[in-house]
N, C-alpha and C positions, 0 to 999 in steps of 0.2 A: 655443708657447713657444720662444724664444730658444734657440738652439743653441752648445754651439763644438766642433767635432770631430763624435764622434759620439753627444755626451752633450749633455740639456739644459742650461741656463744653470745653471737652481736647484741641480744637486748638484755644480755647481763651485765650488772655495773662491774665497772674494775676496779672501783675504790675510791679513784678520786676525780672520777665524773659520775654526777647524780643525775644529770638531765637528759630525757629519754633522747633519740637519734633524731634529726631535723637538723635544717638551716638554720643558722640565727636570725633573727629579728630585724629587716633594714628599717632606713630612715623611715620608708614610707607607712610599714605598719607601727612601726612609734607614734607618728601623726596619727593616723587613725586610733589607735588605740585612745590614746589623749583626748581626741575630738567625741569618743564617743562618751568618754565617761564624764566632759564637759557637757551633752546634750542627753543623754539618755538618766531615768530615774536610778538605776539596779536597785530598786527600793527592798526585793528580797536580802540583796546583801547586806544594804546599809541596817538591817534590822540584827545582825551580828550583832549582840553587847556584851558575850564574856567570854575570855577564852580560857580556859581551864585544861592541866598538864597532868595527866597520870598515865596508867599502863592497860594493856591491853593483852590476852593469852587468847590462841587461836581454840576456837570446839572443838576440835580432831587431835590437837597433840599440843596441852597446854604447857612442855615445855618451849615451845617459842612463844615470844614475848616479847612486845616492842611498845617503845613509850610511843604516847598518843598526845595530841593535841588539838582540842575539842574547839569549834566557833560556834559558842551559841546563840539561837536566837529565841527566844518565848513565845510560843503564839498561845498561851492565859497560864493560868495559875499551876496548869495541872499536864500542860505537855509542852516539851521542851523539841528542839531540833538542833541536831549538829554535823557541821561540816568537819570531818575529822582528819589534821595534815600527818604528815611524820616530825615536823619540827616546826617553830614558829619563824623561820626565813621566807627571806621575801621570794626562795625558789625552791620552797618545799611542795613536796606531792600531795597531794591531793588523794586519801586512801581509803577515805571510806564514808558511812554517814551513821550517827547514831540517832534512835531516838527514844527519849526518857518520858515517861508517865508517870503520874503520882502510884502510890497504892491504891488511892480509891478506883482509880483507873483501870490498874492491874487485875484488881480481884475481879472484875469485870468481864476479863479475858477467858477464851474457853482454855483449856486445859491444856489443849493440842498446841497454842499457839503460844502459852504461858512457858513451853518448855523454850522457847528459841531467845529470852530472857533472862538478864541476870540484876542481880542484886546489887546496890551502890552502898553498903552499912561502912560493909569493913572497911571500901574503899575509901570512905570519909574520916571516919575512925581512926585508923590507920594513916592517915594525913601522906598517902600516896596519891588524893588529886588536890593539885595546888591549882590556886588562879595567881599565875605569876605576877608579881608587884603590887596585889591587892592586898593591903594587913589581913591579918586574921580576924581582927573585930569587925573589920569593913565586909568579910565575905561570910561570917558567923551564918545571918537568916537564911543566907542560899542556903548556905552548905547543912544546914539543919534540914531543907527543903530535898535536897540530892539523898540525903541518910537513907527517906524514907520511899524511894522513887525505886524503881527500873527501868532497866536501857535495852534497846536491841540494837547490835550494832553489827554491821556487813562492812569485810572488808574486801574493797574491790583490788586496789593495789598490791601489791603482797612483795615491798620493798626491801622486809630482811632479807628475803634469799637472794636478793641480787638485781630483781625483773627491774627492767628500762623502760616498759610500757605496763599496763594495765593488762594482765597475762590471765585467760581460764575465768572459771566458775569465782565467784567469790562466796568468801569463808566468813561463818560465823562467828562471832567474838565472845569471849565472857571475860569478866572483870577479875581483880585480885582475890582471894582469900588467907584465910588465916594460916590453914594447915593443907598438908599434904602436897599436890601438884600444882594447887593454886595459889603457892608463894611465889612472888616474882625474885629471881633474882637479884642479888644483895647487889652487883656490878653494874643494872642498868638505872638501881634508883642510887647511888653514888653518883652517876653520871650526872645523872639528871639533875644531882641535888649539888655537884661542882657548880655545872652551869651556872645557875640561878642563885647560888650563893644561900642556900637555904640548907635546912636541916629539915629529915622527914620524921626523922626520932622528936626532935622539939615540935614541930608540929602536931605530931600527934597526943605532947603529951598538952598542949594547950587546946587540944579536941573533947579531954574528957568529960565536961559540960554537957556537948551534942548529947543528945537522946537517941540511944537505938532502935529500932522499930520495935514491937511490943511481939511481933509475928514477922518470920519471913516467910515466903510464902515458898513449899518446896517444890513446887514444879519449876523455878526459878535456880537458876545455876543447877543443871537437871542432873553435871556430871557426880556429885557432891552425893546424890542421892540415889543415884541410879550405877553403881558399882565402874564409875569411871567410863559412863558410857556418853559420848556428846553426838553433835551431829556434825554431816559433810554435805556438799551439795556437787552430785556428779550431773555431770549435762549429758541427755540422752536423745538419739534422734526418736522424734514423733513424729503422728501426723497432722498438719494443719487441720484446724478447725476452718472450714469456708465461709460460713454461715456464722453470722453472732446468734445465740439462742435469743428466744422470741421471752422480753420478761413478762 
């Protein structure tokens, strides 16, 4: 089988099919599918209440870059959980998950674990994460709440480069920045901002209000401070553990 990279041919997209390899859908799992969301709670899902559109650059080589699209859900004041797709269609992928904590939260974290974390200032700042169709006054308190928070986000799918399935180790994310490798490309927030009929320049400039955080915290976006060093996660064989340890 044909190759490109480290994947075969067959579960790379070609362009203008997005949907991994499979049968389609009969009659029969339409009914089911139907019956169950008519009898079943999915009360995780239904706790989804905002979904919010900005960018995403890989740990390893923040020049790739791909818009993101967060579904969030609150579980209290101070941590956040996200289903995050490639687009908001009804037959988008499903690519990864993020999750955000406040600062109070963060500074909490040991140091080792504070580095796999990025900062949301700029990204708010900068009005590169929108909640599509929500005015600005309407999403003001989030977005004042987001300024001041951090996200870890794992991406399992890794659909710029083409994959038709869920391929390999997944890769750590980190958010926009101001300068150097952590600006995203001017081409995919034009896209994004055709889409949506929005402007990310006017946005930001009706952001100036928000408050920046007073401290970021710099084991946070770790490549920024650490001479353009991020992380990767290789998969290696080991040995099973047999036994759970006795706590």
């Amino acid at each position: 089988m044909a190759t490109i990279g480290d994947q075969p041919a067959a579960l790379r997209e070609s362009g203008e099919e997005r949907q991994p390899p499979g049968e389609k859908m009969g009659v029969g799992q339409h009914i089911l599918d139907k019956g169950s969301s008519m009898l079943q709670s999915l009360k995780p899902v239904k706790q989804v209440s905002q979904h919010a559109c900005s960018f995403a650059l890989y740990g390893d080589d923040l020049s790739r870059q791909i818009e993101t699209h967060h579904y969030i859900s609150r579980l209290n004041q101070d941590f956040l959980q996200c289903a995050v797709y490639d687009s908001d269609a009804a037959d988008a992928h499903l690519i990864g998950v993020e999750y955000i904590v406040s600062d109070q939260i963060f500074e909490t974290l040991s140091p080792d674990e504070q580095k796999l974390w990025h900062s949301h200032a700029y990204e708010i700042k900068s009005g590169l994460m929108v909640h599509p169709r929500i005015p600005e006054m309407v999403a003001k308190p989030e977005l004042e709440n987001l300024a001041k928070s951090y996200g870890k986000f794992w991406c399992t799918w890794q659909v710029d480069r083409g994959d038709k399935l869920p391929m390999g180790a997944p890769a750590l994310m980190m958010s926009p920045q101001a300068t150097g490798a952590g600006v995203v490309k001017a081409e995919l927030v034009q896209k994004r901002d055709d889409y949506y009929n929005i402007s990310t320049d006017a946005i930001k400039g009706s952001r100036v209000e928000i408050e920046e955080p007073e401290w970021i915290n710099p084991q946070a976006d770790y490549w920024k401070q650490h001479d353009g060093k991020g992380f990767a996660i290789d998969v290696v064989r080991t040995d099973m553990k047999l036994r759970a340890p006795f706590p």
